[in-house]
N, C-alpha and C positions, 0 to 999 in steps of 0.2 A: 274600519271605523275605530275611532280612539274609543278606548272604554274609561267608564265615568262609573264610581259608587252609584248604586241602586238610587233612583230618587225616590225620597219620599212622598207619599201623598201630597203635603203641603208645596211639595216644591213641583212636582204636575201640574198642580190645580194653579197655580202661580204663571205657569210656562202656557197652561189652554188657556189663561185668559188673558196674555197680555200678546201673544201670537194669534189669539184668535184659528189654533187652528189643533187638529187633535197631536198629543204630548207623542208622537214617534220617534223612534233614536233621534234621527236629523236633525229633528224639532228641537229636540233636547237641546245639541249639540249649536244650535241658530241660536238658543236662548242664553246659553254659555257665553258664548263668543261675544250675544252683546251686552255682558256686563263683563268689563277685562276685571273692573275692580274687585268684585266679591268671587269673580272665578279665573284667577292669575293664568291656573293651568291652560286654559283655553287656548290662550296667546300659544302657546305649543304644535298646537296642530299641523299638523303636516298641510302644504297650499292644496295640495290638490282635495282634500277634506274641506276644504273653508269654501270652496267654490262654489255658487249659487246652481243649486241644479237645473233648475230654469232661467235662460238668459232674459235678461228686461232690458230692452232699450239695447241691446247690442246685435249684433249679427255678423255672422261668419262670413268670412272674404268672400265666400263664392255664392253669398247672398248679394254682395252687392254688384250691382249693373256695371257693365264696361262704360266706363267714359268714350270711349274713342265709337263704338256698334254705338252708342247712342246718338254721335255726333255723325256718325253716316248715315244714321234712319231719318235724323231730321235735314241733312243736305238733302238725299234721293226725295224727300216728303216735299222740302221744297221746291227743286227741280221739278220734277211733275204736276205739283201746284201751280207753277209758274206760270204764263199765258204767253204763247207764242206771238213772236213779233211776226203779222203778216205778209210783213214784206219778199217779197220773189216765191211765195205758197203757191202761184199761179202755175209754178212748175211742176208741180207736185198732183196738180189739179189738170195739167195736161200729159200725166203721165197716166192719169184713168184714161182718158180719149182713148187711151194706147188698149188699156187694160180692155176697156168696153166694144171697140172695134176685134178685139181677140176673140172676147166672148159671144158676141151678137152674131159674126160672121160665121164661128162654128156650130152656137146652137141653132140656127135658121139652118143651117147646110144638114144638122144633122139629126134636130130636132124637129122642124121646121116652124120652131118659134124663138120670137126677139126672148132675149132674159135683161136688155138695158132701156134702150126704145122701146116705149110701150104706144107709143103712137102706130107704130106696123100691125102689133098687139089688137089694137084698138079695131083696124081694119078686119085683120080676120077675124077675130069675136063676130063683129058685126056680120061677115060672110057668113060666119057657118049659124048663126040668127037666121040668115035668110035663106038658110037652104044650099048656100052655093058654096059648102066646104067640099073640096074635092076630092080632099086626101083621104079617104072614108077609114080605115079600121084607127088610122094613125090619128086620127078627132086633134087637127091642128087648131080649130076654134076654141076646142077646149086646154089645152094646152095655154092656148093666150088671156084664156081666163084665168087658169091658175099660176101666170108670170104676172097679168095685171093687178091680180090678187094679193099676189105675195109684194108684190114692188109697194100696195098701197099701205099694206103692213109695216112692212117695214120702214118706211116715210114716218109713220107715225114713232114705233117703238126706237129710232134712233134718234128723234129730236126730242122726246123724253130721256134717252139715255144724256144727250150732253146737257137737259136741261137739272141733273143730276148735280151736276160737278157747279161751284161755285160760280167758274165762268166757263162756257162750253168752247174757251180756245183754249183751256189749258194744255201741257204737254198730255197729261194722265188720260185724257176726254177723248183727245186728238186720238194718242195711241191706243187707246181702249178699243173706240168705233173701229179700227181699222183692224186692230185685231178679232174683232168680231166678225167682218169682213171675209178676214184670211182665213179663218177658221168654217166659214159654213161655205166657202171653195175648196178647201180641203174635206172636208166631209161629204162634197158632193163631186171631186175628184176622184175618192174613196170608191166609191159607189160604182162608178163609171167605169174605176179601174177593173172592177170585181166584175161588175156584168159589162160587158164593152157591149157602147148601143152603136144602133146603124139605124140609116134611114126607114128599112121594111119596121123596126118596131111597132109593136101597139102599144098602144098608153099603160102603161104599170107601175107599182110604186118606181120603179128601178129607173121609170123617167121621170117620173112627177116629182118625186121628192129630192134629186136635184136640181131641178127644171125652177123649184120654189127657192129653196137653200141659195142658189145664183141671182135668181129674178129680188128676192129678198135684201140681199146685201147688196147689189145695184145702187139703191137707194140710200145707203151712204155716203156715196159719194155726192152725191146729189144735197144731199143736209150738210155737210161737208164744205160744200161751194159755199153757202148759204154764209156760213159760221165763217169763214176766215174771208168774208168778204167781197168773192168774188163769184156772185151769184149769175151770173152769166156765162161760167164754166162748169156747169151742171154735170157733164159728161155725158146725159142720157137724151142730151137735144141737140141739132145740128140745121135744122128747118131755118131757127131764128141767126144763129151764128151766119149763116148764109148773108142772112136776110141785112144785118149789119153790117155784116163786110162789107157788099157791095152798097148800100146805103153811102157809107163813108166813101167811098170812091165817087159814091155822088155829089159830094161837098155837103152831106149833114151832118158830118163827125167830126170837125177839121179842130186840130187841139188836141186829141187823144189817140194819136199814134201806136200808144203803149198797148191799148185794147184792142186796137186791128192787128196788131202781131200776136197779140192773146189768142184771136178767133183764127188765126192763120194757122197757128201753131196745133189749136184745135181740131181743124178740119184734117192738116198733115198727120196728126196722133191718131185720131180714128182711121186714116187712110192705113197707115204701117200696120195698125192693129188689126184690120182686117184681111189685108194681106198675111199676117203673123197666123191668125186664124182661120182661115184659108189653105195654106200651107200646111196645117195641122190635119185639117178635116179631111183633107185629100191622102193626107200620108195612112200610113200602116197604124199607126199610136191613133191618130182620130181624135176624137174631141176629151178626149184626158191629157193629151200633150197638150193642149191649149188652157183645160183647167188649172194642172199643174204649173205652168208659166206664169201664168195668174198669182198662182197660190206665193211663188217668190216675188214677183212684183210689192204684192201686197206687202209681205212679209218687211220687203226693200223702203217701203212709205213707212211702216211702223218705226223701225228704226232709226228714218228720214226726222219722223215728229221727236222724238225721245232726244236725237242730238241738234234739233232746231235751235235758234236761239230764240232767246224770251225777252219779254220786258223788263228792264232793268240790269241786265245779265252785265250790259259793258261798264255801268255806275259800281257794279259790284268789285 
């Protein structure tokens, strides 16, 4: 710091009142500088001594935000915001058939309960109500209480989830649910991998809890259907698909062609899927190779939503 004659009292008491702040070197040297007149010397100062110790109203380069990370936060923001054009989702929505018939086929073979149709569910509850559960230690009545259970759970916590997002077709909503999905078949793949179940099992966390985790995200797909339109691809019903098909062949459908190839397509996906499933339960791997297939499926639709196209997308 430049050195300055002693000040005098008069000239402190002069510099704390018109800085308002206590007379310290700095101070001093702030009070100099802004009279050039009466203090020439001042003007002298070496820059790097003149410069405000505290910055006001400026900030250093690596304070300020990247143009370019701001301009891809707000694309990907809007991408995801976006709301999916529903058009051809129907495929998307017979690739659960596929998923569901995986599932249902290995956990009935191995479980000996539905984790998607809860209509079979519904049956056995009721048997073992009546005394007439026959699987005794393996309590399959109970078991379809707790897939009926978790299915109805999650029916609700998922169409609260897209009731979330501004509109529940967005890309972010879409791939959320599904990643939500993929994630409680992986953790109940997880499970399955670690204790490998079989038929003789008795009921223990090591079924139940992913017997729920399965039976729970089922019901995605299901909200799913709902959301993008095409609420008659449910995934977890086939009674009524039936019931349609052949309805139309009876001449009450005649004009929508596009929806008997829908429910076509649907009964062919749950057929492969149970075969797929099937094929699992019977092999050495068992109903974790079936999980796991699952677990990439799902994975295969998340990604499916994220590069769908949206409203607006071609105007853009």
């Amino acid at each position: 710091m430049t050195s300055w004659p002693e000040p005098t009292p008069q000239f402190l008491e002069v510099a704390k009142t018109k800085l308002q702040l206590s007379p310290e070197p700095f101070i001093i040297e702030k009070y100099l500088l802004s009279q050039p007149t009466e203090y020439p010397m001042a003007r002298m100062l070496p820059t790097h001594e003149t410069s405000p110790l505290l910055s006001h109203g400026t900030s250093s380069p690596a304070t300020h935000r990247n143009p370019l990370s701001s301009l891809s936060l707000q694309r990907l923001k809007h991408h995801l915001t976006t709301e999916i054009t529903p058009h051809r989702t129907d495929l998307l929505l017979l690739t659960c058939y596929i998923i569901t018939g995986l599932l249902d086929s290995s956990a009935v073979f191995i479980w000996g309960s539905f984790v998607s149709m809860q209509t079979g569910n519904t049956v056995y509850l009721g048997l073992g109500l009546s005394g007439l559960d026959e699987s005794g230690k393996a309590q399959r009545w109970l078991k379809a209480l707790i897939s009926i259970a978790s299915f109805c759970v999650g029916s609700l916590l998922f169409t609260l989830l897209s009731r979330m997002f501004r509109s529940p077709r967005e890309r972010g909503a879409l791939a959320l649910s599904f990643t939500v999905q993929m994630l409680c078949v992986a953790v109940a793949a997880g499970i399955v991998t670690v204790h490998k179940a079989s038929k003789a099992d008795e009921l223990g966390w090591e079924i139940a809890l992913p017997l729920a985790l399965v039976a729970f995200q089922s019901s995605g797909q299901a909200v799913t259907s709902r959301v993008v339109g095409f609420s008659g691809l449910t995934s977890v019903v086939l009674t009524s698909v039936y019931c349609d098909l052949f309805s139309y062949l009876g001449g009450s459908g005649r004009g929508k062609g596009a929806d008997e190839w829908r429910r076509l397509g649907a009964v062919v996906g749950l057929f492969v899927g149970i075969l797929l499933g099937g094929a699992w339960a019977k092999s050495e791997v068992g109903l974790m190779g079936a999980l796991w297939m699952v677990v990439v499926l799902k994975g295969a639709i998340v990604l499916a939503w994220l590069l769908w196209s949206g409203e607006g997308d071609r105007a853009e």
